[in-house]
C-alpha positions in Angstrom: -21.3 204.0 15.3 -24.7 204.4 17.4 -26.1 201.6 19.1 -29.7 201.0 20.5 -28.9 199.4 23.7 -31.7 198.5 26.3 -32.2 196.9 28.7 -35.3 195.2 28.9 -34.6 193.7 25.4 -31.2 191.3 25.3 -29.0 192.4 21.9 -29.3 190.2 19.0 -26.7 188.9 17.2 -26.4 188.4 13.5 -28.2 190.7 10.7 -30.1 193.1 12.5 -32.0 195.5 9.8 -32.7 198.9 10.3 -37.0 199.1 10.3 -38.4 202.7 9.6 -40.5 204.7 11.4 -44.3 205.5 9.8 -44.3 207.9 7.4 -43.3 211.8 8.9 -42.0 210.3 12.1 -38.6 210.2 12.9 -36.2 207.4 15.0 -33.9 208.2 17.6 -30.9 206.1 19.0 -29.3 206.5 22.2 -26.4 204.6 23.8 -24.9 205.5 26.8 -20.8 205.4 27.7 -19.3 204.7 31.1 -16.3 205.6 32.4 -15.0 204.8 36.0 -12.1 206.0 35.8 -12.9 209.7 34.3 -16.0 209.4 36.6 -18.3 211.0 33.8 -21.1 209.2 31.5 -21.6 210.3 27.7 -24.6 210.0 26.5 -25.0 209.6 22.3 -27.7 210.2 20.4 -28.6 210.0 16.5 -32.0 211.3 14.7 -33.0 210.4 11.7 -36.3 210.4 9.3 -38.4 207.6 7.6 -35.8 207.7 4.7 -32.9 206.7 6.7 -32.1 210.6 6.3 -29.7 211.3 8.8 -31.3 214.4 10.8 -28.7 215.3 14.1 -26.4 214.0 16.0 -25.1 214.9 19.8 -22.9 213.9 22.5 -22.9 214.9 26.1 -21.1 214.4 29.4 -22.4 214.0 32.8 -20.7 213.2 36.1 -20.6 211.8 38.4 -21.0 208.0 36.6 -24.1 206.5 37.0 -25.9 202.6 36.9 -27.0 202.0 33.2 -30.6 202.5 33.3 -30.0 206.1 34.3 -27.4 206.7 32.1 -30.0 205.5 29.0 -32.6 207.8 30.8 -30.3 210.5 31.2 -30.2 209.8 27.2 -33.7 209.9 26.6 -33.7 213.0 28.3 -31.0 215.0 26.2 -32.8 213.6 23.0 -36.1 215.0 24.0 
C-alpha cells in the first residue's frame, strides 16, 4: 500500500518489520508516483501512532512531473 522509498538508503529485500516510533510520537510514510505521460506527480502519505494505529491518510497531485528527490520533498512537505 505505502512505501517508504528514499533515496539515500537502497530498499531492502526480504522481511522488513515495521519499528515503532518512541512513545507519543507518531511515523509518517511518504512515497512519491510519477507519471510522464499525465505529466503530474502524486505524492502519498500515511500517519500513524506508536501502536501501529493508523492516524490519516492523503493523496495529492502536482504538475508538471518532477526528478524523484523533489517529488519525495514535495511529500515531505504536504505531510508537514
Amino acid at each position: 500500500m505505502f512505501r517508504n522509498t528514499s533515496c539515500a538508503q537502497p530498499r531492502q529485500e526480504g522481511n522488513v518489520k515495521w519499528i515503532k516510533p518512541a512513545e507519543g510520537r507518531f511515523k509518517c510514510n511518504i512515497d512519491a508516483s510519477f507519471s510522464q505521460l499525465s505529466n503530474r506527480v502524486g505524492i502519498e502519505v500515511c500517519i500513524r501512532d506508536d501502536t501501529d494505529t493508523f492516524v490519516l491518510a492523503k493523496n495529492e497531485w502536482f504538475t508538471p512531473v518532477c526528478e524523484v528527490h523533489v517529488g519525495e520533498a514535495l511529500g515531505l512537505l504536504s505531510a508537514l
